[in-house]
Biopython code that builds the backbone (N, CA, C, O; Angstrom):
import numpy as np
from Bio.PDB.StructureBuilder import StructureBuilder

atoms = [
    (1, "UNK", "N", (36.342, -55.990, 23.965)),
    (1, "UNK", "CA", (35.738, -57.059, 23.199)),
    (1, "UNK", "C", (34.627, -57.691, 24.042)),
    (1, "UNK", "O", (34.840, -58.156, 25.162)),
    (2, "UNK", "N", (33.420, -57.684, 23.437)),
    (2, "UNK", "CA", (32.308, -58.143, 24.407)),
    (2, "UNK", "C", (32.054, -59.660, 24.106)),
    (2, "UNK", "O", (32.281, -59.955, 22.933)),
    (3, "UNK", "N", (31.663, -60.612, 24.854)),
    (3, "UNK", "CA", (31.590, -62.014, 24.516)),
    (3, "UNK", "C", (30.061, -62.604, 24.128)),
    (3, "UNK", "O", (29.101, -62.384, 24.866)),
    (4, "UNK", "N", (29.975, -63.208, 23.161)),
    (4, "UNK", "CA", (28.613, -63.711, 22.999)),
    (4, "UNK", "C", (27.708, -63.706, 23.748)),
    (4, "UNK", "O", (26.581, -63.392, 23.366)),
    (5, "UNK", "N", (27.896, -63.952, 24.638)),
    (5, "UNK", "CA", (26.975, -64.633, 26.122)),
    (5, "UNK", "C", (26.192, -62.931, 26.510)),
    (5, "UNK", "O", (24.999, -62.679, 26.680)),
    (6, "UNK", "N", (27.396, -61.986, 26.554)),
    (6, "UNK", "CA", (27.306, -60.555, 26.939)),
    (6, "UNK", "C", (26.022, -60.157, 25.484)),
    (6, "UNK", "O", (24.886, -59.769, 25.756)),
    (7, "UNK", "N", (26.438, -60.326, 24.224)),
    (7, "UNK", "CA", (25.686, -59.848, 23.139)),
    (7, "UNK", "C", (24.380, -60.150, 23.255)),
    (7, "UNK", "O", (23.562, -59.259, 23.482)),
    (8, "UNK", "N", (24.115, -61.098, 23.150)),
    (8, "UNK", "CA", (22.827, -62.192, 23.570)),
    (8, "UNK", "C", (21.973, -61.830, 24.734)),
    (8, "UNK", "O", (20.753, -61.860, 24.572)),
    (9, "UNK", "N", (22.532, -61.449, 26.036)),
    (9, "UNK", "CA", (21.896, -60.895, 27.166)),
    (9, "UNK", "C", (21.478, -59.741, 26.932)),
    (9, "UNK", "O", (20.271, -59.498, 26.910)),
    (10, "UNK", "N", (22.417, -58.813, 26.714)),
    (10, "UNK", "CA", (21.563, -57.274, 26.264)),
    (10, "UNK", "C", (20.517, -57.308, 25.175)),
    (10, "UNK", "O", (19.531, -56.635, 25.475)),
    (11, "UNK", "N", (20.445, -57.923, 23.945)),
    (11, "UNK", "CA", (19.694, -58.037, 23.059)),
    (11, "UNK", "C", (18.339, -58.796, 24.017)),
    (11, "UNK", "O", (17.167, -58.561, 23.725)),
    (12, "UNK", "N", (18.719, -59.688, 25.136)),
    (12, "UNK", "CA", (17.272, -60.059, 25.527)),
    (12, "UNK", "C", (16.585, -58.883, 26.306)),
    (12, "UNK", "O", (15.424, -58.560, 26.056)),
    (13, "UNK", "N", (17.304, -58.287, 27.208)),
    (13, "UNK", "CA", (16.834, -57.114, 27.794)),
    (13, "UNK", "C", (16.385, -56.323, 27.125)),
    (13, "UNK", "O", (15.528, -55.629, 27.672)),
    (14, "UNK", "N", (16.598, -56.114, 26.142)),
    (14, "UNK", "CA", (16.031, -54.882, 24.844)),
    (14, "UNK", "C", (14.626, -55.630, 24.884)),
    (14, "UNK", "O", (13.619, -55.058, 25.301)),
    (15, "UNK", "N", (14.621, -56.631, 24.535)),
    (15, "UNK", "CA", (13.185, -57.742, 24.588)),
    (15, "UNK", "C", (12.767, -57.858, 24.883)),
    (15, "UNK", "O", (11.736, -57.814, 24.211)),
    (16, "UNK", "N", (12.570, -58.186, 26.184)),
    (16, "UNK", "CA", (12.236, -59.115, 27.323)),
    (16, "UNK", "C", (11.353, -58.291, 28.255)),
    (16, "UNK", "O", (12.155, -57.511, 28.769)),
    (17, "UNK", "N", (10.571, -58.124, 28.581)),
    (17, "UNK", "CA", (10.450, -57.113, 29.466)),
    (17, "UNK", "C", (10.296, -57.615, 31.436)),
    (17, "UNK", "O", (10.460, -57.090, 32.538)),
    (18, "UNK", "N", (9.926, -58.800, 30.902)),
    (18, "UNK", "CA", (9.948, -59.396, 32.762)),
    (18, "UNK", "C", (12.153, -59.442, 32.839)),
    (18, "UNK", "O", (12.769, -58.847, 33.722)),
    (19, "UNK", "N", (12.595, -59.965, 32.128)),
    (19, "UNK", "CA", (13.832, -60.353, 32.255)),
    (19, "UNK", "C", (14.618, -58.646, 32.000)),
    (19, "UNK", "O", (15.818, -58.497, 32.229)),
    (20, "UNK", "N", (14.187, -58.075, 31.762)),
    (20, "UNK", "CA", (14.233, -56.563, 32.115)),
    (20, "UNK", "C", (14.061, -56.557, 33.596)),
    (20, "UNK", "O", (15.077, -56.596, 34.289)),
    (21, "UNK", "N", (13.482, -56.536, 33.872)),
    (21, "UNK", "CA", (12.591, -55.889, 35.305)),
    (21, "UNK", "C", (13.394, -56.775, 36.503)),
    (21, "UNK", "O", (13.800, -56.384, 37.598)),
    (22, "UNK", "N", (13.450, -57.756, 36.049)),
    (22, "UNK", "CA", (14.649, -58.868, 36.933)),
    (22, "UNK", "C", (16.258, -57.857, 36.803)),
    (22, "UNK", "O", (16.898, -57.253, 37.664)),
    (23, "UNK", "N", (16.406, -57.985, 35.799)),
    (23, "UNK", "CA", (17.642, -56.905, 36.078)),
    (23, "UNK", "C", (17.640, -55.892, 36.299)),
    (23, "UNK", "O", (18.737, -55.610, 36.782)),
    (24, "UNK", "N", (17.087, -55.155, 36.248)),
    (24, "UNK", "CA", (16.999, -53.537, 37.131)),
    (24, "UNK", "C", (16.816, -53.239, 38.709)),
    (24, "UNK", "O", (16.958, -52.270, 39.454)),
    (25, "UNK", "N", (16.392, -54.700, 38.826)),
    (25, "UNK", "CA", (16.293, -54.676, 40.526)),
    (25, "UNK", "C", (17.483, -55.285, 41.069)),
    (25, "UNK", "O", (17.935, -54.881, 42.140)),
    (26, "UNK", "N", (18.124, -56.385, 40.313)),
    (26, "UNK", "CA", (19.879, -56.816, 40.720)),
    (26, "UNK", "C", (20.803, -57.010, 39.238)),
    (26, "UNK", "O", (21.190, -57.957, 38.553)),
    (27, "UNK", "N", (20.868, -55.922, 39.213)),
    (27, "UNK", "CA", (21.594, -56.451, 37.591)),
    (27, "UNK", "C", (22.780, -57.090, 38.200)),
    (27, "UNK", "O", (22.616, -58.309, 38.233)),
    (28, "UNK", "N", (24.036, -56.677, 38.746)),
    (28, "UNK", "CA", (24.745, -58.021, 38.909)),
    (28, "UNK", "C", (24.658, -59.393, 39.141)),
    (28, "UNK", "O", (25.307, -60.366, 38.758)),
    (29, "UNK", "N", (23.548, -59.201, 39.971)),
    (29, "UNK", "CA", (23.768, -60.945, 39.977)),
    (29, "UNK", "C", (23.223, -61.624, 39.275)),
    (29, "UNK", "O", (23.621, -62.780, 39.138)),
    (30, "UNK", "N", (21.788, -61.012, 38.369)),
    (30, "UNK", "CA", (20.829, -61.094, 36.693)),
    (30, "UNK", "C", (22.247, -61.467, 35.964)),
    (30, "UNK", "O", (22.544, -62.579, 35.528)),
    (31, "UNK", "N", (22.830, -60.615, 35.939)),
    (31, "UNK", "CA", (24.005, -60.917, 34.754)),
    (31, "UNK", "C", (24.618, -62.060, 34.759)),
    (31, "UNK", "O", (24.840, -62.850, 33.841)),
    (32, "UNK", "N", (24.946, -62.092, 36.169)),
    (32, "UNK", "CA", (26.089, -63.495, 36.696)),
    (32, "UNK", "C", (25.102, -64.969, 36.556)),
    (32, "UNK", "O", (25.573, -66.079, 36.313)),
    (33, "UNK", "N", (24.123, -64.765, 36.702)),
    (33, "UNK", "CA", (23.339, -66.001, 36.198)),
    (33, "UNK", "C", (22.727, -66.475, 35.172)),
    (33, "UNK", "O", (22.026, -67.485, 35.104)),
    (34, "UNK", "N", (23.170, -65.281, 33.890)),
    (34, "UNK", "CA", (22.913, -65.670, 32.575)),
    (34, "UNK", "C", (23.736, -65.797, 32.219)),
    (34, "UNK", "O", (23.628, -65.595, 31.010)),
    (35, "UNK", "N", (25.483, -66.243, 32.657)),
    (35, "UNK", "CA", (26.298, -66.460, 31.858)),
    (35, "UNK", "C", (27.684, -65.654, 31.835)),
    (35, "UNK", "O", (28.829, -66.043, 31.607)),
    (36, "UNK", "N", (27.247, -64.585, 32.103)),
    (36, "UNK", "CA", (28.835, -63.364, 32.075)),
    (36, "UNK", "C", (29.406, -63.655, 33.299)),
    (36, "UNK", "O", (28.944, -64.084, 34.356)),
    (37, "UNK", "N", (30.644, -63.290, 32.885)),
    (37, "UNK", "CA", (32.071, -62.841, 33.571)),
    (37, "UNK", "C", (31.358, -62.384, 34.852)),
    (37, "UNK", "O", (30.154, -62.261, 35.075)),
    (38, "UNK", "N", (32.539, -62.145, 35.716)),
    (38, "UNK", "CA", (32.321, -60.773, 37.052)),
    (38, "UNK", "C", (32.716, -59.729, 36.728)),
    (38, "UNK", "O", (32.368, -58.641, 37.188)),
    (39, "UNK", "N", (33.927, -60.059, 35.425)),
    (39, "UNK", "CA", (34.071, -58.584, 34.932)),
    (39, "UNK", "C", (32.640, -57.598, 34.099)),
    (39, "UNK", "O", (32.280, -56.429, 34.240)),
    (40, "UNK", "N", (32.087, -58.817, 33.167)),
    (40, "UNK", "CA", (31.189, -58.203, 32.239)),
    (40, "UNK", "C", (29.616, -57.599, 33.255)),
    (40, "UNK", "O", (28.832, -56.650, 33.249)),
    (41, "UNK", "N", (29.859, -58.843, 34.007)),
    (41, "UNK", "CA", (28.492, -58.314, 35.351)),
    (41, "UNK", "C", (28.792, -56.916, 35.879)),
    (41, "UNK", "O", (27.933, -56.127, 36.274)),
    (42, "UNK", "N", (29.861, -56.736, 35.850)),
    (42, "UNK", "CA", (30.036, -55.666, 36.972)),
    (42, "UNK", "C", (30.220, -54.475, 35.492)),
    (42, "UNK", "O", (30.054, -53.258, 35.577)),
    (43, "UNK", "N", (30.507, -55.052, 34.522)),
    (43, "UNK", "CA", (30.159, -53.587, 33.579)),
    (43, "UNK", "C", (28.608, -53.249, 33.753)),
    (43, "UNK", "O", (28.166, -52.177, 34.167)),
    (44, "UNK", "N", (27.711, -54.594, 33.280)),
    (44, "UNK", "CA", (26.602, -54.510, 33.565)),
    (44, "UNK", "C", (25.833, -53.621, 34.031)),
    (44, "UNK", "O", (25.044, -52.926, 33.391)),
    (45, "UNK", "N", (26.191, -53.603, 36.017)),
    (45, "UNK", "CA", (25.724, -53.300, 36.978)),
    (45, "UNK", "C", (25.556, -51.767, 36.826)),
    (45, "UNK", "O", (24.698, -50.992, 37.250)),
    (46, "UNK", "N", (26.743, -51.583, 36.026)),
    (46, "UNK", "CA", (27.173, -50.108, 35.900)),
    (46, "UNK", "C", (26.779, -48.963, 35.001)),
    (46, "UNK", "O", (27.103, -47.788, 34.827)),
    (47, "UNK", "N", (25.558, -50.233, 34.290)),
    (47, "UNK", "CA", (24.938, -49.327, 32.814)),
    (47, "UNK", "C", (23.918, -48.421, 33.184)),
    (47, "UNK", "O", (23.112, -48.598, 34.098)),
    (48, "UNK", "N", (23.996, -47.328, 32.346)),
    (48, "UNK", "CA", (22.854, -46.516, 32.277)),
    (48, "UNK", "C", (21.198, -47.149, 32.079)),
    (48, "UNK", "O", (20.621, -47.431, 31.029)),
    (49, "UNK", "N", (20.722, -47.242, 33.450)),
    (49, "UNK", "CA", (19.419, -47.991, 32.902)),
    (49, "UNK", "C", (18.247, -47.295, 32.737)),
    (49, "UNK", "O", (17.099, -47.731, 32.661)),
    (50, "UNK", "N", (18.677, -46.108, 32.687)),
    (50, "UNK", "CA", (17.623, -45.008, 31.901)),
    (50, "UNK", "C", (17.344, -45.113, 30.173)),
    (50, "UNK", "O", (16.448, -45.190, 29.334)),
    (51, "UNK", "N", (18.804, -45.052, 30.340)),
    (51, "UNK", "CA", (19.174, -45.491, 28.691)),
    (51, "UNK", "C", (18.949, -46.823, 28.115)),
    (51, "UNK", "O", (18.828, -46.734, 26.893)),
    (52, "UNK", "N", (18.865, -47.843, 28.487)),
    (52, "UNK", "CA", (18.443, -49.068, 28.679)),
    (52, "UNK", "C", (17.098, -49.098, 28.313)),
    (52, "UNK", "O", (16.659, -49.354, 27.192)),
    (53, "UNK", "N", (16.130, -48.673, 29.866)),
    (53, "UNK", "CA", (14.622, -48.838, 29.074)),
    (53, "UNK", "C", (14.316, -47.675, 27.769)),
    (53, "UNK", "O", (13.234, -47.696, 27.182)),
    (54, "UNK", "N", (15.218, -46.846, 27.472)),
    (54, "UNK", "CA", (14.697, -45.653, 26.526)),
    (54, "UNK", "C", (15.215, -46.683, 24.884)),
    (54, "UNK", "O", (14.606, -46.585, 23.819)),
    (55, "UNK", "N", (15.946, -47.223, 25.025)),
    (55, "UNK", "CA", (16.301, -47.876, 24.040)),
    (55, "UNK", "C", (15.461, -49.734, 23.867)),
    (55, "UNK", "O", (15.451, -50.343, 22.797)),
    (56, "UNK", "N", (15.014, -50.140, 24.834)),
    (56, "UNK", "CA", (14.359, -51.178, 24.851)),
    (56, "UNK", "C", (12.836, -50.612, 24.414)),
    (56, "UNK", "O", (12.059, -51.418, 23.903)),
    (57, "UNK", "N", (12.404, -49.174, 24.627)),
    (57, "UNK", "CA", (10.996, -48.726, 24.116)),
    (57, "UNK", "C", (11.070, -47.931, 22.678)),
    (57, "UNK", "O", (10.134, -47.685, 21.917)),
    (58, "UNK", "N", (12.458, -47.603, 22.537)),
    (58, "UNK", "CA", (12.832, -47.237, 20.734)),
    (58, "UNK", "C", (12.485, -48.818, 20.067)),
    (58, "UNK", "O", (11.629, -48.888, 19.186)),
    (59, "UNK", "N", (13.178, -50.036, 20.526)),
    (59, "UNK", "CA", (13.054, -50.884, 19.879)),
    (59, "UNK", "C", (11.967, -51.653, 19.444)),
    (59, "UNK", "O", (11.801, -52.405, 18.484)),
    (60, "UNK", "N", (10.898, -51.090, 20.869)),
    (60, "UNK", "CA", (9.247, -52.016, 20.619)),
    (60, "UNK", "C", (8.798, -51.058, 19.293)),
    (60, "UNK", "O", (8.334, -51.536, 18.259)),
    (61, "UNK", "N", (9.011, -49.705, 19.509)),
    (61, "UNK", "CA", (8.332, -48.963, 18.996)),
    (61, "UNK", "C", (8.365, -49.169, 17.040)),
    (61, "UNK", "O", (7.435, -49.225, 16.236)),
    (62, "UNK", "N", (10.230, -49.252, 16.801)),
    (62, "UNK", "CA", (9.931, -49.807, 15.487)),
    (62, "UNK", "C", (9.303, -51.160, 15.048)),
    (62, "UNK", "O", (8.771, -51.344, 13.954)),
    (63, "UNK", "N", (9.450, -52.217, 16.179)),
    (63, "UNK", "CA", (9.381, -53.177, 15.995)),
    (63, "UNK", "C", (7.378, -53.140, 15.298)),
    (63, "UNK", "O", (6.841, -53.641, 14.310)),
    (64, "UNK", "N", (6.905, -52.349, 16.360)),
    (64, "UNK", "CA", (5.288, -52.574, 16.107)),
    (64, "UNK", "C", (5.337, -51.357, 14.769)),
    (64, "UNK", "O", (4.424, -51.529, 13.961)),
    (65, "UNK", "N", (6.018, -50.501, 14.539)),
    (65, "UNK", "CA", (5.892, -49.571, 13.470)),
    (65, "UNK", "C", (6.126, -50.792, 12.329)),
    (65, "UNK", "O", (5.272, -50.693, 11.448)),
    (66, "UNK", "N", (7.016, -51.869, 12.119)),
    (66, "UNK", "CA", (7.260, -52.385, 10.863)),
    (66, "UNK", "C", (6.085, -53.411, 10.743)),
    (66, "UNK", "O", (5.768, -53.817, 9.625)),
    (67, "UNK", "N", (5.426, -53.845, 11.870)),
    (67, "UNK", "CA", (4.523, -55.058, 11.770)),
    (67, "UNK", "C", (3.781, -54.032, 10.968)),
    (67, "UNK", "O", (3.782, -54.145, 9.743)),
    (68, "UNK", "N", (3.150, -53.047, 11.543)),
    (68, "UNK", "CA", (2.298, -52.152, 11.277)),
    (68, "UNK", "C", (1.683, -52.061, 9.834)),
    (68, "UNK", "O", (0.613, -52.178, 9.236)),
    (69, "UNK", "N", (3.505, -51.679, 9.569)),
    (69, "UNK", "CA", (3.531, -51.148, 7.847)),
    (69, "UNK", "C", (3.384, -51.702, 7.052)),
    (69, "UNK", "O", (2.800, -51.389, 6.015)),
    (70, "UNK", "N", (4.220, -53.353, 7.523)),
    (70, "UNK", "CA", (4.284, -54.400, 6.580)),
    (70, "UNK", "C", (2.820, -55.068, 6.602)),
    (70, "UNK", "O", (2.475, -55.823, 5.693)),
    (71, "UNK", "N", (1.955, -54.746, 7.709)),
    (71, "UNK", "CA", (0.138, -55.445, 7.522)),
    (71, "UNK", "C", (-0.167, -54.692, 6.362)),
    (71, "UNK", "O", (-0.676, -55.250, 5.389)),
    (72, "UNK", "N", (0.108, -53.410, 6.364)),
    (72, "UNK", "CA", (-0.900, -52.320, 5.373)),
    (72, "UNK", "C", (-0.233, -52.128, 3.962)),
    (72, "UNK", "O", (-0.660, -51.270, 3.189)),
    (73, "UNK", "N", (0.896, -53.001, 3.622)),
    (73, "UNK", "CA", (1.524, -52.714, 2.297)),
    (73, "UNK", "C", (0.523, -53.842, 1.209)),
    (73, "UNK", "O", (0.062, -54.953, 1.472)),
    (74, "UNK", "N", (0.460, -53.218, 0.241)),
    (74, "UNK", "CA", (-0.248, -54.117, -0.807)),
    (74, "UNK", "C", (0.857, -55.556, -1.216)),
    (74, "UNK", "O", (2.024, -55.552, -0.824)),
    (75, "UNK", "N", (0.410, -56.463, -1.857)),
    (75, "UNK", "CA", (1.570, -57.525, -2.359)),
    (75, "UNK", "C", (2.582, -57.198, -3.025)),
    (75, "UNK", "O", (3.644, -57.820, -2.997)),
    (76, "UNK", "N", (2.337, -56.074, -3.769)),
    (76, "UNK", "CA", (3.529, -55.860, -4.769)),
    (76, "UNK", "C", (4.563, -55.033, -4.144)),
    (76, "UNK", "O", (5.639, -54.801, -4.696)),
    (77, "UNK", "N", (4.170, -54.503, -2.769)),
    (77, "UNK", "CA", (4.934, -53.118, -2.044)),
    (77, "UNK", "C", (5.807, -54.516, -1.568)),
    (77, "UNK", "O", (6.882, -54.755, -2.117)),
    (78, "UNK", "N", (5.212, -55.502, -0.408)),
    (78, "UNK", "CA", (6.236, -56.232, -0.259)),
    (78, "UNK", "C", (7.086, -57.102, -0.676)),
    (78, "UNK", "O", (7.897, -57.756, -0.019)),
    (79, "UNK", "N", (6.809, -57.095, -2.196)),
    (79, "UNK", "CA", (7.819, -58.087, -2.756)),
    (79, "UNK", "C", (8.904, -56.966, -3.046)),
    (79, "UNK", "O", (10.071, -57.146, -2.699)),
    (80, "UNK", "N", (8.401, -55.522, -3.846)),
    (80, "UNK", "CA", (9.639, -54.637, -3.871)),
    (80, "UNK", "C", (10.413, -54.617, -2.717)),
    (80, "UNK", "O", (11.569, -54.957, -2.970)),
    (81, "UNK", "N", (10.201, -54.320, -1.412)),
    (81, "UNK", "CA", (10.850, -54.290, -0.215)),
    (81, "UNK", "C", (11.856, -55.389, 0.193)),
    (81, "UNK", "O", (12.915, -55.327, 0.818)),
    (82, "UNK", "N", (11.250, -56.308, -0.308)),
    (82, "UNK", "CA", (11.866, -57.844, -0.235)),
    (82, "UNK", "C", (13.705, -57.647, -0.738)),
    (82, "UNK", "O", (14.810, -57.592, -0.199)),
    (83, "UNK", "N", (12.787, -57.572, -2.781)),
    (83, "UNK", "CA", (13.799, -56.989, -3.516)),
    (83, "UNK", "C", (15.029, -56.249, -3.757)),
    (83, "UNK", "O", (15.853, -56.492, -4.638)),
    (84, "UNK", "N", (15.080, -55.141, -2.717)),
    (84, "UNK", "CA", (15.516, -54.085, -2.839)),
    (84, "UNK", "C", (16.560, -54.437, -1.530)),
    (84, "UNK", "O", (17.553, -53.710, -1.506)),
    (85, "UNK", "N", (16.462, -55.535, -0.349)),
    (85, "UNK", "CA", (16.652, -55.877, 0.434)),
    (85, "UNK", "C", (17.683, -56.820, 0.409)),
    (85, "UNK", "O", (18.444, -57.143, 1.321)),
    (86, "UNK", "N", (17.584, -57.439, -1.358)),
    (86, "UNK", "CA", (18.318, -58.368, -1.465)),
    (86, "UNK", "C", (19.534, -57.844, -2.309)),
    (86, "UNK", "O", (20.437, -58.650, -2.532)),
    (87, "UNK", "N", (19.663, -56.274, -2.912)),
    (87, "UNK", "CA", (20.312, -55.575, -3.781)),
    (87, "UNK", "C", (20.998, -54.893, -2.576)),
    (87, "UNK", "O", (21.935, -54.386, -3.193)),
    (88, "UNK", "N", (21.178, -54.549, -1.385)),
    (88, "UNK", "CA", (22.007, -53.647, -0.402)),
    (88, "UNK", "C", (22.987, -54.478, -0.605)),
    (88, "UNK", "O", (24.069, -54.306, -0.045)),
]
sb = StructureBuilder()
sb.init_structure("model")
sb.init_model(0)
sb.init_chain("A")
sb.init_seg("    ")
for serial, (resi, resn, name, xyz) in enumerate(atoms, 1):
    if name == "N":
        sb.init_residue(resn, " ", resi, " ")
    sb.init_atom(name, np.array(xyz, "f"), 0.0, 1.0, " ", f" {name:<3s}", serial, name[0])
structure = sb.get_structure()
């Protein structure tokens, strides 16, 4: 069971890219000063941080793919999208 504090930190690292770069050079003690455990730090410490930045550059990548799409959709594309958003 992972704790808020834990959810919240990885989601900033996906983000963040200086607060990235701070943790890759000490992720335990990055961790221990945003809040986690010594247990959750020391999972932390222990993550794949290959996988980390490969998934923090999947995430820019849709992120600028949806700005992208959503600049170039006409008005009526984004109200369907809206729509269809509110029917899942």
């Amino acid at each position: 069971m992972s704790s808020a504090a834990l959810e919240t930190y990885l989601a900033r690292l996906y983000t963040d890219d200086a607060l990235r770069d701070a943790f890759l050079l000490d992720p335990r003690t990055q961790a221990l000063l945003h809040g986690l455990s010594p247990q959750e730090a020391g999972a932390m410490a222990a993550m794949d941080r290959i996988g980390l930045q490969m998934a923090a550059a999947s995430y820019r990548a849709k992120q600028a793919g949806r700005a992208e799409h959503g600049s170039q959709a006409r008005p009526v594309q984004r109200w369907w999208r809206r729509l269809l958003q509110v029917w899942r």
